[in-house]
DRENPA-3360 file (N, C-alpha, C; in nm, 2 decimals, always signed):
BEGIN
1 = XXXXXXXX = -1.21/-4.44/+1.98/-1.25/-4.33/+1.89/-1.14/-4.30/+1.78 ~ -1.11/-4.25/+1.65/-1.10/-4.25/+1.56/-1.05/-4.10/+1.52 ~ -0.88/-4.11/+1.48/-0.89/-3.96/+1.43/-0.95/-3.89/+1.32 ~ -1.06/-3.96/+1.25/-1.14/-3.91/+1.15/-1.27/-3.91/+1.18 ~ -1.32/-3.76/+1.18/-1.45/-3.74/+1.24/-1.56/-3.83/+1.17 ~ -1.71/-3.82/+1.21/-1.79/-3.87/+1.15/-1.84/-3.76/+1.09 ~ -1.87/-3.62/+1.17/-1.91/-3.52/+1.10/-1.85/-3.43/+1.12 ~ -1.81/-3.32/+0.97/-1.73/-3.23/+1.02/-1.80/-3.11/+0.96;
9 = XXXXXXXX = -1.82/-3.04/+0.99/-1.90/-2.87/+0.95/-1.79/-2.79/+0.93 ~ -1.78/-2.75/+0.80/-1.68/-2.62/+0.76/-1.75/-2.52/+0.73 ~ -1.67/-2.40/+0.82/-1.70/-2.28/+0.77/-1.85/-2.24/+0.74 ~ -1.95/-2.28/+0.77/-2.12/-2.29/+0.76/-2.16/-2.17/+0.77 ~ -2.24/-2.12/+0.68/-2.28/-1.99/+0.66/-2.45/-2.03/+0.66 ~ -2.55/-1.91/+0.67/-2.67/-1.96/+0.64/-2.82/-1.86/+0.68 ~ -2.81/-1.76/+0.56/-2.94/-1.66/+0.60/-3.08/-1.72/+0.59 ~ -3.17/-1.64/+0.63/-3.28/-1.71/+0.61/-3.35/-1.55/+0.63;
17 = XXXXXXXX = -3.49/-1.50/+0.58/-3.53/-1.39/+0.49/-3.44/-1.27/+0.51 ~ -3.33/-1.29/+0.48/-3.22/-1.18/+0.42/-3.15/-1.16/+0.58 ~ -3.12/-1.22/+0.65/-3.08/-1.22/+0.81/-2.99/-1.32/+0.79 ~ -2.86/-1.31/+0.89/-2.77/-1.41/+0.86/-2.79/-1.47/+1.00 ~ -2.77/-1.58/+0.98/-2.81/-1.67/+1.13/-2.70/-1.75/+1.17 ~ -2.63/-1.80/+1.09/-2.50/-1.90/+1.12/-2.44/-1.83/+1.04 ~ -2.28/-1.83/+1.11/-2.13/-1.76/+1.03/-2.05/-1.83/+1.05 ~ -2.00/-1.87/+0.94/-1.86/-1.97/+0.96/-1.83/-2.05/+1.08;
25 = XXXXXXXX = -1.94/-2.14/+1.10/-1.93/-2.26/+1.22/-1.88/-2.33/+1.12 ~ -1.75/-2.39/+1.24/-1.67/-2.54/+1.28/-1.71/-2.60/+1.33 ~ -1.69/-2.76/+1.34/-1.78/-2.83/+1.42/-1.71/-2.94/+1.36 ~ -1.69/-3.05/+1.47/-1.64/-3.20/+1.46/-1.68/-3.24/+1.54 ~ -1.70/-3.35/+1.54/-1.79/-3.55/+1.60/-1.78/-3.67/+1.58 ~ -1.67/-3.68/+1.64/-1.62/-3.80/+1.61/-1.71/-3.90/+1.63 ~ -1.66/-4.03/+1.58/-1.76/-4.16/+1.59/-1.77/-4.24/+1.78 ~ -1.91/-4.24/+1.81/-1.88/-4.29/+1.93/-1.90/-4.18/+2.03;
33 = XXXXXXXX = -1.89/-4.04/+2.03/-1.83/-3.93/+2.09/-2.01/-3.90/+2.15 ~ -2.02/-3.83/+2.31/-2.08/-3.74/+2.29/-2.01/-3.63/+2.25 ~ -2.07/-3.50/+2.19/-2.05/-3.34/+2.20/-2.13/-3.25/+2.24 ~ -2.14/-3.18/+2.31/-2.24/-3.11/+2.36/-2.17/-2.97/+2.32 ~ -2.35/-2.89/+2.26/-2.33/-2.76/+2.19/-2.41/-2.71/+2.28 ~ -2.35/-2.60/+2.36/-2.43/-2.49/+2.46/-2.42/-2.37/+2.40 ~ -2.52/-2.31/+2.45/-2.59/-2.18/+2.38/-2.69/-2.12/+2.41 ~ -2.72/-1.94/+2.43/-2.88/-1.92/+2.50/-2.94/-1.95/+2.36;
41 = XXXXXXXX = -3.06/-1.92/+2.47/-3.17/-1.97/+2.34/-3.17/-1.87/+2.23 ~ -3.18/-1.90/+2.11/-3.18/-1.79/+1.98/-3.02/-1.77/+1.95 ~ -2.95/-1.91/+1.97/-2.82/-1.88/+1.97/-2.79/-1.91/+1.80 ~ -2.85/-1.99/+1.78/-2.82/-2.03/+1.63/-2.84/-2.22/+1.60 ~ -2.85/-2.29/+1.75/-2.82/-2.43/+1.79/-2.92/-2.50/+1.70 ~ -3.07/-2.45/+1.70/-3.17/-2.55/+1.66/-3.15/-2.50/+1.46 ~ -3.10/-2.38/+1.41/-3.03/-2.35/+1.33/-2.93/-2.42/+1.27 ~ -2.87/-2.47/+1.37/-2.74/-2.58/+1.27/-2.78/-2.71/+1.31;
49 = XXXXXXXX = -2.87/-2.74/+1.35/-2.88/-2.95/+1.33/-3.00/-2.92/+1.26 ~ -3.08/-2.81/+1.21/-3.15/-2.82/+1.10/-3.12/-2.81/+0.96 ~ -3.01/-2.72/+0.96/-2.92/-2.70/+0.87/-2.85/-2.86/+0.87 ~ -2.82/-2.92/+0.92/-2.71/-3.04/+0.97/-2.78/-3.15/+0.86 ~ -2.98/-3.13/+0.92/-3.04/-3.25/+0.91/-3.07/-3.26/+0.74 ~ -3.09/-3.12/+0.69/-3.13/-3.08/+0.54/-3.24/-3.04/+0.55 ~ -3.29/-3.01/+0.62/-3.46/-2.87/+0.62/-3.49/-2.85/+0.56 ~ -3.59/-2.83/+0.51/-3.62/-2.72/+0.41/-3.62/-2.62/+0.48;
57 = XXXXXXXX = -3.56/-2.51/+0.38/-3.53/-2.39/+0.41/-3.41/-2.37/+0.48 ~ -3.31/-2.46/+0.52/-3.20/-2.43/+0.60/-3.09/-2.46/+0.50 ~ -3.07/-2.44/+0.36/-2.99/-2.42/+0.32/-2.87/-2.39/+0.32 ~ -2.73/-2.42/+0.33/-2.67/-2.32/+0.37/-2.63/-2.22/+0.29 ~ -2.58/-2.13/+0.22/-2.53/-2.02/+0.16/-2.37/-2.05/+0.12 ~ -2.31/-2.12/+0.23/-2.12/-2.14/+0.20/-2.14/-2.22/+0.29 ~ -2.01/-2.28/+0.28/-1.93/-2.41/+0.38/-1.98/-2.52/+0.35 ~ -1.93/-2.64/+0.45/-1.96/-2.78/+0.35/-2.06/-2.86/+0.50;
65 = XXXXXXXX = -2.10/-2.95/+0.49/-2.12/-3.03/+0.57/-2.07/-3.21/+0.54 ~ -1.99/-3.26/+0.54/-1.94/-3.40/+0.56/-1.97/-3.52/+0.69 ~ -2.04/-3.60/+0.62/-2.04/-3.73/+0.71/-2.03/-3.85/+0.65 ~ -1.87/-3.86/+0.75/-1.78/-3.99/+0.76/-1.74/-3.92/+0.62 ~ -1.68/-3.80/+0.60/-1.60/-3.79/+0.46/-1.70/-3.75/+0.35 ~ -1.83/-3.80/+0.30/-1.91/-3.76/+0.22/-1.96/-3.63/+0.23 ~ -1.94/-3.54/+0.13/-2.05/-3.40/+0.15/-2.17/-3.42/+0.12 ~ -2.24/-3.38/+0.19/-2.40/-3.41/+0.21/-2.47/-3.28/+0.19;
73 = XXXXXXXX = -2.34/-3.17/+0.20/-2.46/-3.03/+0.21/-2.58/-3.02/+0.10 ~ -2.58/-3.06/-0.02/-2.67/-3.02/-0.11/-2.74/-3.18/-0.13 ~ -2.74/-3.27/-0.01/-2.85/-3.39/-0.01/-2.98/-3.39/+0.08 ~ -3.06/-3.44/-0.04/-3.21/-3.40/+0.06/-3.22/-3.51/+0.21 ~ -3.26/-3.43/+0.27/-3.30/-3.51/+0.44/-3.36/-3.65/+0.39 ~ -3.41/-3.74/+0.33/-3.42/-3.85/+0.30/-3.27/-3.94/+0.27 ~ -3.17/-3.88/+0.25/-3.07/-3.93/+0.17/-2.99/-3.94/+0.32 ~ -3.00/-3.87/+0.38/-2.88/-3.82/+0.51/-2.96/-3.90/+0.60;
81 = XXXXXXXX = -3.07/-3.95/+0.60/-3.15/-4.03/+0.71/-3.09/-4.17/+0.66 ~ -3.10/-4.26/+0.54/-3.02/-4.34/+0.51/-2.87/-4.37/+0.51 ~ -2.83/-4.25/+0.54/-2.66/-4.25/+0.58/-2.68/-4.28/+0.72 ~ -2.73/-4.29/+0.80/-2.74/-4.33/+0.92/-2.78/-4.13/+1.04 ~ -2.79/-4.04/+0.97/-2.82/-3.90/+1.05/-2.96/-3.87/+1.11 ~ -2.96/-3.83/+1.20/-3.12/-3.87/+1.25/-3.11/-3.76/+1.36 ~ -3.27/-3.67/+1.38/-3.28/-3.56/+1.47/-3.38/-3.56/+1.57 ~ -3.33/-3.54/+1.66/-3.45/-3.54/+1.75/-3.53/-3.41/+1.78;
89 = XXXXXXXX = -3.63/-3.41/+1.74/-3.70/-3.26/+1.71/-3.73/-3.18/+1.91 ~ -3.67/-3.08/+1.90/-3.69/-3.01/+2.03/-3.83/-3.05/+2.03 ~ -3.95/-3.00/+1.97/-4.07/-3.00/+1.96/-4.14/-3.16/+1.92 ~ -4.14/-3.23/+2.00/-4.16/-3.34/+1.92/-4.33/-3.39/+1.84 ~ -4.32/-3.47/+1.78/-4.45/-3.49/+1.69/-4.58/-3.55/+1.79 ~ -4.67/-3.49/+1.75/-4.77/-3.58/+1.76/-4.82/-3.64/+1.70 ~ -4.88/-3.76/+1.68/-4.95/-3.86/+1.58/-5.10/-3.89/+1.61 ~ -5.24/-3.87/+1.60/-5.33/-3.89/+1.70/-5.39/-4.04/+1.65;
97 = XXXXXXXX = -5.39/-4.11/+1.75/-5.40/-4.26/+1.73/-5.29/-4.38/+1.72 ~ -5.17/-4.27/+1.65/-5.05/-4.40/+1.66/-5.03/-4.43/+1.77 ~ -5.00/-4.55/+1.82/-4.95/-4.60/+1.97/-4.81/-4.54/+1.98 ~ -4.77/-4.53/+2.10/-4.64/-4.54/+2.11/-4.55/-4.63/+2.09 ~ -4.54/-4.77/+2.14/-4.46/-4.86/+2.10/-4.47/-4.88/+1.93 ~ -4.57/-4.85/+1.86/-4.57/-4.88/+1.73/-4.47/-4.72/+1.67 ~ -4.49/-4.61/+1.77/-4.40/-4.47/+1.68/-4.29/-4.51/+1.72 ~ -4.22/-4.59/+1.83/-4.07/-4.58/+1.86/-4.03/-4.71/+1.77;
105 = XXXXXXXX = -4.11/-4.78/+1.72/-4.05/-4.91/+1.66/-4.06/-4.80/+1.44 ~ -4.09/-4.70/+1.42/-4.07/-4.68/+1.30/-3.99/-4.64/+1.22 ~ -3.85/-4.57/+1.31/-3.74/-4.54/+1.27/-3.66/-4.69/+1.29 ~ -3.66/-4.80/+1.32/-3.62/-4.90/+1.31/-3.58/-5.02/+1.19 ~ -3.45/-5.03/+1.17/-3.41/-5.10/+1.03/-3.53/-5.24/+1.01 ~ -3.53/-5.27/+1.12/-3.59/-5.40/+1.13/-3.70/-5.46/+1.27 ~ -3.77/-5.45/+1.25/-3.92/-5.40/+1.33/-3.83/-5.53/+1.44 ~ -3.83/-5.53/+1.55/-3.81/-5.61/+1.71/-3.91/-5.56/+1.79;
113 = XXXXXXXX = -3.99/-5.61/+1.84/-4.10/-5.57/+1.92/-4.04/-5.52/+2.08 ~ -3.93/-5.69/+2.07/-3.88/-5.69/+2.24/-3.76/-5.54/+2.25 ~ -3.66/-5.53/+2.13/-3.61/-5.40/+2.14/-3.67/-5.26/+2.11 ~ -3.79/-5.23/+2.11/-3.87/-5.13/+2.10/-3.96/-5.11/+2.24 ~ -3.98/-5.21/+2.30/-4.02/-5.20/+2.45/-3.87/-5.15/+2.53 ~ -3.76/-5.22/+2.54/-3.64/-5.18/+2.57/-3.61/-5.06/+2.52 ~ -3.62/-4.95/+2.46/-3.59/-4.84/+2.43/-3.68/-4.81/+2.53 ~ -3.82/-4.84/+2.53/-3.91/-4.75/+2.67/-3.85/-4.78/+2.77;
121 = XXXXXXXX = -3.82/-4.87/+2.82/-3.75/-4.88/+2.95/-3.59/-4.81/+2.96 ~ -3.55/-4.76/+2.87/-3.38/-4.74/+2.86/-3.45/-4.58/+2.90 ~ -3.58/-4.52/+2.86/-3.63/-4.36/+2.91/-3.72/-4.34/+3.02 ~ -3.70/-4.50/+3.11/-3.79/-4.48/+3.23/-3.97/-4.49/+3.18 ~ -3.99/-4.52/+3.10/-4.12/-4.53/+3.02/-4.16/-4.68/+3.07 ~ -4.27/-4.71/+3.18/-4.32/-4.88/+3.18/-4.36/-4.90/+3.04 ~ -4.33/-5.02/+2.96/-4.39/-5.09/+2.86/-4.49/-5.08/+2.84 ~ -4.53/-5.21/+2.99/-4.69/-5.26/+2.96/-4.79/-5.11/+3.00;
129 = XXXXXXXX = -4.72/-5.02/+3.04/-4.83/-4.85/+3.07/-4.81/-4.75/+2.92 ~ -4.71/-4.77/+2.88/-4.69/-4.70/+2.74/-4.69/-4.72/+2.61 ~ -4.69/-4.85/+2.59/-4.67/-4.90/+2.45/-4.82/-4.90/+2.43 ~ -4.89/-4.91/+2.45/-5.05/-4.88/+2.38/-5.10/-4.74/+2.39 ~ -5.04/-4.62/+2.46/-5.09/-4.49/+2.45/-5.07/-4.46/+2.33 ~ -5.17/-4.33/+2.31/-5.13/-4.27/+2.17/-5.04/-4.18/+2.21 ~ -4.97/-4.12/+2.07/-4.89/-4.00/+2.08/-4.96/-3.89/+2.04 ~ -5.00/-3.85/+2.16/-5.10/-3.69/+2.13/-5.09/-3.63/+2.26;
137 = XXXXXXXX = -5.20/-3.54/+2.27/-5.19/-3.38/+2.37/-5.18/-3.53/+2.49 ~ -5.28/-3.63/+2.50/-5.26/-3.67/+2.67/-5.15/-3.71/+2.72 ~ -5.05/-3.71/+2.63/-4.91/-3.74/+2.70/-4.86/-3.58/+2.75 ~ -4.77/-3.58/+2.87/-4.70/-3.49/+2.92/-4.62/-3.44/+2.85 ~ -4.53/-3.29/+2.85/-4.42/-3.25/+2.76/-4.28/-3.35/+2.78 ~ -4.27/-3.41/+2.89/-4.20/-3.47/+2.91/-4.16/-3.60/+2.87 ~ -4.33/-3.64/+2.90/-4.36/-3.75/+2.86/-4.34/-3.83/+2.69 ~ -4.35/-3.70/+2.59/-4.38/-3.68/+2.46/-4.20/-3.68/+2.42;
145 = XXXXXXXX = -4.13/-3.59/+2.53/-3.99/-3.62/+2.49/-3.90/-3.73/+2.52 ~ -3.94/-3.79/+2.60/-3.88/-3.91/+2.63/-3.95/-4.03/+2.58 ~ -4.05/-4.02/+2.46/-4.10/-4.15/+2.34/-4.02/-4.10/+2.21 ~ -3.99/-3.94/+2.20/-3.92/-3.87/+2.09/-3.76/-3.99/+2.13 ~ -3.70/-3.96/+2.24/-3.58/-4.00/+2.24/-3.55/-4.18/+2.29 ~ -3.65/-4.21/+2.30/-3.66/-4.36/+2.29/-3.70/-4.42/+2.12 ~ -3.73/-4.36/+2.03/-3.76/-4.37/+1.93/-3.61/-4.33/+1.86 ~ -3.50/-4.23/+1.89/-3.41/-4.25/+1.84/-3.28/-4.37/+1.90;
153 = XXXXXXXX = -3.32/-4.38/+2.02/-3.23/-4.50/+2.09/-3.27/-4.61/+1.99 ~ -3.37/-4.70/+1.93/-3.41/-4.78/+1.89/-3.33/-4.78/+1.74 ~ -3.33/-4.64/+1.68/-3.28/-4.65/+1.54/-3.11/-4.67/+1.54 ~ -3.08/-4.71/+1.69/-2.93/-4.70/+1.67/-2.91/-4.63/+1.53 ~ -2.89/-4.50/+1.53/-2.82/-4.42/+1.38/-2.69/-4.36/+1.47 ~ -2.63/-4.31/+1.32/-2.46/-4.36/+1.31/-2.47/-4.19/+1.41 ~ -2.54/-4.10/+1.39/-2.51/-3.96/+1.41/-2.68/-3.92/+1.50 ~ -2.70/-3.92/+1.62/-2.75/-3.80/+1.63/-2.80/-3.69/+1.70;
161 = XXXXXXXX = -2.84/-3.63/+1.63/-2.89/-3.52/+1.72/-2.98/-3.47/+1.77 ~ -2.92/-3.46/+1.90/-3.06/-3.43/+2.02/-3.07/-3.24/+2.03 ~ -3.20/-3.23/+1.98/-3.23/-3.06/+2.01/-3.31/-3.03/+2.15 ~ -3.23/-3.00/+2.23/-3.28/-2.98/+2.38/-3.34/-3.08/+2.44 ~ -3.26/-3.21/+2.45/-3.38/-3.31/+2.48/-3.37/-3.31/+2.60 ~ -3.33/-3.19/+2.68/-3.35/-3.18/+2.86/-3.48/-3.10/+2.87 ~ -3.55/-3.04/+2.76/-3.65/-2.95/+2.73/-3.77/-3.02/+2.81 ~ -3.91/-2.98/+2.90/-4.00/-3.02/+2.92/-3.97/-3.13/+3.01;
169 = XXXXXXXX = -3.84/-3.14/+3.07/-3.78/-3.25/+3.16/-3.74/-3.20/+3.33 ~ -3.78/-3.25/+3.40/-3.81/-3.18/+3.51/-3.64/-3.22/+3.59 ~ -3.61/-3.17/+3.70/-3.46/-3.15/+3.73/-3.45/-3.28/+3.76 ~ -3.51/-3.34/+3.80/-3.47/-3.47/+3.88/-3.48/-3.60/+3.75 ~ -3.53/-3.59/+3.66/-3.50/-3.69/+3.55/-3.40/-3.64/+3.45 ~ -3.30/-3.51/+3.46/-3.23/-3.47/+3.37/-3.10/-3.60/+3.43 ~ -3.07/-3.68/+3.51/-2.97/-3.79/+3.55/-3.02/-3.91/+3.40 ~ -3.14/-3.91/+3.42/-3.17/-3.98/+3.31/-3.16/-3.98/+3.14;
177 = XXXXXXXX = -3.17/-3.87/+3.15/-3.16/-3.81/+3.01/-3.03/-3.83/+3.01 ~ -2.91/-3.83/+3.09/-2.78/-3.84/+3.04/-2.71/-3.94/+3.03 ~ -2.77/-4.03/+3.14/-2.76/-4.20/+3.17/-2.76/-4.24/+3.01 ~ -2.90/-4.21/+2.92/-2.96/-4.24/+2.81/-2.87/-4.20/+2.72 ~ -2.78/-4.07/+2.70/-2.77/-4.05/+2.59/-2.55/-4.10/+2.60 ~ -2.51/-4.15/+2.70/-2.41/-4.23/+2.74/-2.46/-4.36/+2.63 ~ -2.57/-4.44/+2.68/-2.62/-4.54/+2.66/-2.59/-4.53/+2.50 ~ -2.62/-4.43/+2.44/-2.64/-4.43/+2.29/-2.50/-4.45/+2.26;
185 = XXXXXXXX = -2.42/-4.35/+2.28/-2.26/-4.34/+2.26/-2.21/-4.50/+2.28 ~ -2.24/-4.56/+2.40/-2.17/-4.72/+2.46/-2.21/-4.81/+2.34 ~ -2.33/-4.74/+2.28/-2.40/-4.86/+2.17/-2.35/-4.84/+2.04 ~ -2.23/-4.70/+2.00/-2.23/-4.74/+1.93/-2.25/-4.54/+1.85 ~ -2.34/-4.53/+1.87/-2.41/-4.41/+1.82/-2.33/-4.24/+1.87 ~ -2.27/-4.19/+1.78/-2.21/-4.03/+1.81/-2.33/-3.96/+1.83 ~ -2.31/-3.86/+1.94/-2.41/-3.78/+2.00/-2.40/-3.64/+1.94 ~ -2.50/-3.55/+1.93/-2.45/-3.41/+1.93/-2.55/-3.40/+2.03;
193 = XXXXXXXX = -2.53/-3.31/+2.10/-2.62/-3.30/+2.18/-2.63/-3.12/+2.26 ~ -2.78/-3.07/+2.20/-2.75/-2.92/+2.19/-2.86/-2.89/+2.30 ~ -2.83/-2.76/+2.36/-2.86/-2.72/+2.49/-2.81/-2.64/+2.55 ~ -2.93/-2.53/+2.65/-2.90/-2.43/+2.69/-2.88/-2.47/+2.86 ~ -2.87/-2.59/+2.88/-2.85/-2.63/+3.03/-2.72/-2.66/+3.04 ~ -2.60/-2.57/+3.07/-2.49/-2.60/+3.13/-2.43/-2.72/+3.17 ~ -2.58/-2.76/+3.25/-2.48/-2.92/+3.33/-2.54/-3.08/+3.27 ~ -2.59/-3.05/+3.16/-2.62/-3.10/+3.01/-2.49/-3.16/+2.98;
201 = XXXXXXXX = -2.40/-3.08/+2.99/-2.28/-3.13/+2.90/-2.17/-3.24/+3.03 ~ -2.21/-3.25/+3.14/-2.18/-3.31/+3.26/-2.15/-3.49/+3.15 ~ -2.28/-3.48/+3.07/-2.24/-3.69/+2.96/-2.16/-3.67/+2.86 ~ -2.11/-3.52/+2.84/-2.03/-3.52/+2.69/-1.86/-3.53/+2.72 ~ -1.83/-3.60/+2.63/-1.68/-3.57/+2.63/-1.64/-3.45/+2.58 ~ -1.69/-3.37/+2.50/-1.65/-3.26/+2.45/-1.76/-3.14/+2.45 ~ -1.77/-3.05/+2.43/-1.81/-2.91/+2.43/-1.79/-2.82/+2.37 ~ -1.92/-2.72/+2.29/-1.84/-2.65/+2.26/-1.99/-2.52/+2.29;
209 = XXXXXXXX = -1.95/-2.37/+2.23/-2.04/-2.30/+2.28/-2.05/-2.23/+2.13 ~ -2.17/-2.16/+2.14/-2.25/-2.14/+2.01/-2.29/-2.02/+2.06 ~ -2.25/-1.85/+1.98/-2.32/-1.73/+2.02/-2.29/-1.68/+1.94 ~ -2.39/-1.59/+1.92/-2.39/-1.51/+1.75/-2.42/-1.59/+1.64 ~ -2.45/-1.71/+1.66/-2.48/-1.78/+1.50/-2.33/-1.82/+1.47 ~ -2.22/-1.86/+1.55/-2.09/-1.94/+1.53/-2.04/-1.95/+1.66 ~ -1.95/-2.06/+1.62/-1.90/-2.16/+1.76/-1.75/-2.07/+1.79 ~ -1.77/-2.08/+1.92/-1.69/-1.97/+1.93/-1.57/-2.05/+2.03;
217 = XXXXXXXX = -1.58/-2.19/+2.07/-1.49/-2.24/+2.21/-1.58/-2.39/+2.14 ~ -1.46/-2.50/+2.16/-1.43/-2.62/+2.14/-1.34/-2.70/+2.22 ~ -1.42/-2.78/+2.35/-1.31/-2.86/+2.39/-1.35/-2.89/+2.53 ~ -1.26/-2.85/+2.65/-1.34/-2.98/+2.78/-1.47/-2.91/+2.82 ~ -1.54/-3.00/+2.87/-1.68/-2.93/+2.90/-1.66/-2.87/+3.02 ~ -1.58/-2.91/+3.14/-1.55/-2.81/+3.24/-1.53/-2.66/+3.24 ~ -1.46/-2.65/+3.11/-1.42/-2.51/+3.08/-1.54/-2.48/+2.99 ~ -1.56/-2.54/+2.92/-1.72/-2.50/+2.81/-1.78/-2.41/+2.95;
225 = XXXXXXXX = -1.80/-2.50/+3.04/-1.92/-2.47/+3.19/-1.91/-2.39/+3.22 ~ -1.76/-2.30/+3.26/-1.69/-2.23/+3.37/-1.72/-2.09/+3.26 ~ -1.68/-2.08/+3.14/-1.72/-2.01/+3.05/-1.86/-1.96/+3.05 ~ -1.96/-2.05/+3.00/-2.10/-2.03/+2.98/-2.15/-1.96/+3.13 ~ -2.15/-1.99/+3.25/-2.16/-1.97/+3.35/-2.15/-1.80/+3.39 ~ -1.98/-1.79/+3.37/-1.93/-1.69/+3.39/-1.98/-1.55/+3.26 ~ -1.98/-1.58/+3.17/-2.00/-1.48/+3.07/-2.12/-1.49/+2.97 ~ -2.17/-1.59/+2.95/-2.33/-1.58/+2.87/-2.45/-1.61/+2.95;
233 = XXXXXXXX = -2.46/-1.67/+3.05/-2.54/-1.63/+3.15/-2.57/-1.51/+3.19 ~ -2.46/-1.41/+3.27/-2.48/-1.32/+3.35/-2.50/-1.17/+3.19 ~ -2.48/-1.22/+3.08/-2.51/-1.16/+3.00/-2.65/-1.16/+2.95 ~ -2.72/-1.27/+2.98/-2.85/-1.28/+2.89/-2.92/-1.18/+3.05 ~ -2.87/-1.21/+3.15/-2.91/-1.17/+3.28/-2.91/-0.98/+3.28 ~ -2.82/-0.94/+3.22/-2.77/-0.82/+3.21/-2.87/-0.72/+3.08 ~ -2.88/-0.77/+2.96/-2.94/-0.70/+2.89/-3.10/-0.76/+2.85 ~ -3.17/-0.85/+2.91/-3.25/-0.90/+2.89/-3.33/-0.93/+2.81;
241 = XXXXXXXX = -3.24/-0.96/+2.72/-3.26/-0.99/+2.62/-3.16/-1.09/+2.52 ~ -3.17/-1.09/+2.40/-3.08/-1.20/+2.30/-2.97/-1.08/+2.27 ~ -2.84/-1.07/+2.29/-2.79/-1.03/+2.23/-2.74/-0.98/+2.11 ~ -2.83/-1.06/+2.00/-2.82/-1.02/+1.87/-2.96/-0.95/+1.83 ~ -3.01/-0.84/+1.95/-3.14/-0.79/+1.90/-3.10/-0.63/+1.97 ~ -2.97/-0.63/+2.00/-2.90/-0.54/+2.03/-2.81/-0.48/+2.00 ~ -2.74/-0.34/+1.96/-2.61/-0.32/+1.90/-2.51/-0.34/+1.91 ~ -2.43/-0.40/+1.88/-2.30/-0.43/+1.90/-2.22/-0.39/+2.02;
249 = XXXXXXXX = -2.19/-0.25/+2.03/-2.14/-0.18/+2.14/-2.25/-0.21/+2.23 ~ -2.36/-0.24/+2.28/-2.41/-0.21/+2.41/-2.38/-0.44/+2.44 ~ -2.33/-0.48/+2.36/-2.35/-0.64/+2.39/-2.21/-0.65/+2.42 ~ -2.12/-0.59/+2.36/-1.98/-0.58/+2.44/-1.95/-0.52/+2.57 ~ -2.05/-0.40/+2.58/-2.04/-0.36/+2.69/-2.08/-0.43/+2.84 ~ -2.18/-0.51/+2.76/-2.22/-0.61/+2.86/-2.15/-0.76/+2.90 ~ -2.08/-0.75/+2.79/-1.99/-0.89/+2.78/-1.89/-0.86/+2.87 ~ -1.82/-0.69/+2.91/-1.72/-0.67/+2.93/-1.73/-0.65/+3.12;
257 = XXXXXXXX = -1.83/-0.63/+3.12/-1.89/-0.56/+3.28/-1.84/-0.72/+3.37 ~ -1.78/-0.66/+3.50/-1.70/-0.79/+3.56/-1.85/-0.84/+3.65 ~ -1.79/-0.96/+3.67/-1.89/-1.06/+3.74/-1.86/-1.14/+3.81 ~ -1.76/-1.03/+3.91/-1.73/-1.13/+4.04/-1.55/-1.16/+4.00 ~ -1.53/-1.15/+3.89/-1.35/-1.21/+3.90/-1.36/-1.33/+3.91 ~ -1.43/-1.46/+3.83/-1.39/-1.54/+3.88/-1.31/-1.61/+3.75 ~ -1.24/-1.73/+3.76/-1.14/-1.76/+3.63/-1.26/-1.81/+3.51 ~ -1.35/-1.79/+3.53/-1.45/-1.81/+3.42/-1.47/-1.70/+3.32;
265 = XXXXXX = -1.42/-1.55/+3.39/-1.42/-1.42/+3.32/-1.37/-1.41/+3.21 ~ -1.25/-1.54/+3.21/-1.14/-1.53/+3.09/-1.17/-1.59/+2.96 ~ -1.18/-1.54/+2.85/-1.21/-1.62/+2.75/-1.16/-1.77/+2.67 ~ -1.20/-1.87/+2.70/-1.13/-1.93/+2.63/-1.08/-1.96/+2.48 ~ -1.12/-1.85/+2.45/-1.02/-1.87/+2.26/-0.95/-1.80/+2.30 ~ -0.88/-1.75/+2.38/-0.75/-1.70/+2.37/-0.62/-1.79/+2.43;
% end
């Protein structure tokens, strides 16, 4: 790995109808690297790889976005897909009639029939059972996510990002989903990899945690864990709700309420 990131996020600001949603996120990804971004849900996560990807509508307001050195912030998502950036939609597409071996071979530089079967098998998908279904309602949620992320394994791209691809995935194939996105990194491909599953970040080399709409802790995933565990869990648990649909003082007050003493209590930005 390389002391010059592939993607680096400064300072990223970004309202959307007069609401600010991301504040001054940092963020690095080196080449090669998983990173895993944890976060509850409504944290700001599916917010910055949309923002990342060029959305419409995810604009930013301030800060830069760079990959491999180039600023990209004001390049349309067609242009950032050619630089090698590519997203894996939490919600993935349906197509009614496209086959699947034909959807996972279309982000592909150069159509391989035999490496587009191989991406189904790299997500536990039989070939000769999957590559002629269509991509619509009769596939499972699961099933729909693991053609979404066999479809980016195939594009070997230089950057990307997975939005909850543990979503709609049942406990016992979440080994796979991590096996897979290892696989991506060994091949070549930097991960971001965003999620409110804690032991998600178990394939990343790095971690960081996302609350309030900025990253707030950057660095081993053990402590990312011990953190998230200890303090934004037993918080979403406490006021039942998103903490930014609450006032300030009552989300500190819940931030602050002890939860057992354990070394997870402690913040790590200090």
């Amino acid at each position: 790995m390389t002391d010059t990131p592939l993607l680096q996020v400064e300072r990223l600001s970004l309202s959307r109808e007069g609401r600010k949603i991301l504040h001054d996120v940092n963020l690095a990804v080196y080449p090669g690297q998983v990173h895993a971004l944890l976060g509850l849900n409504g944290s700001g996560k599916s917010s910055l790889a949309y923002a990342l990807m060029g959305c419409a509508g995810y604009q930013p307001d301030d800060g830069r976005i760079l990959l491999d050195g180039q600023d990209v912030t004001r390049m349309p998502i067609h242009q950032r897909a050619r630089l090698g950036l590519t997203l894996a939609w939490q919600e993935p597409a349906r197509y009614e009639g496209l086959p699947v071996g034909k959807y996972v071979s279309l982000g592909m530089k150069q159509f391989d029939r035999e490496e587009a079967l191989a991406a189904l098998e790299a997500v536990a998908l039989p070939p000769r059972t999957y590559a002629v279904r269509s991509v619509n309602d009769t596939l499972s949620g699961g099933e729909r996510k693991r053609v979404e992320l066999a479809a980016v394994y195939a594009m070997h791209p230089r950057l990307a990002i997975l939005d909850e691809p543990d979503s709609g995935i049942d406990a016992l194939s979440l080994a796979d989903v991590g096996a897979l996105i290892r696989r991506m990194a060994q091949a070549g491909s930097a991960v971001l990899l965003i999620t409110h599953r804690d032991e998600m970040a178990d394939a990343a080399e790095v971690a960081s945690i996302m609350c309030l709409g900025t990253v707030i802790f950057s660095g081993d995933p053990a402590t990312a864990r011990q953190y998230y565990r200890a303090r934004c869990q037993p918080h979403l648990a406490a006021l039942g709700t998103q903490p930014w649909d609450r006032p300030r003082s009552e989300v500190q007050a819940a931030l602050a309420r002890p939860r057992g003493g354990t070394d997870g209590d402690s913040d790590p930005t200090t």
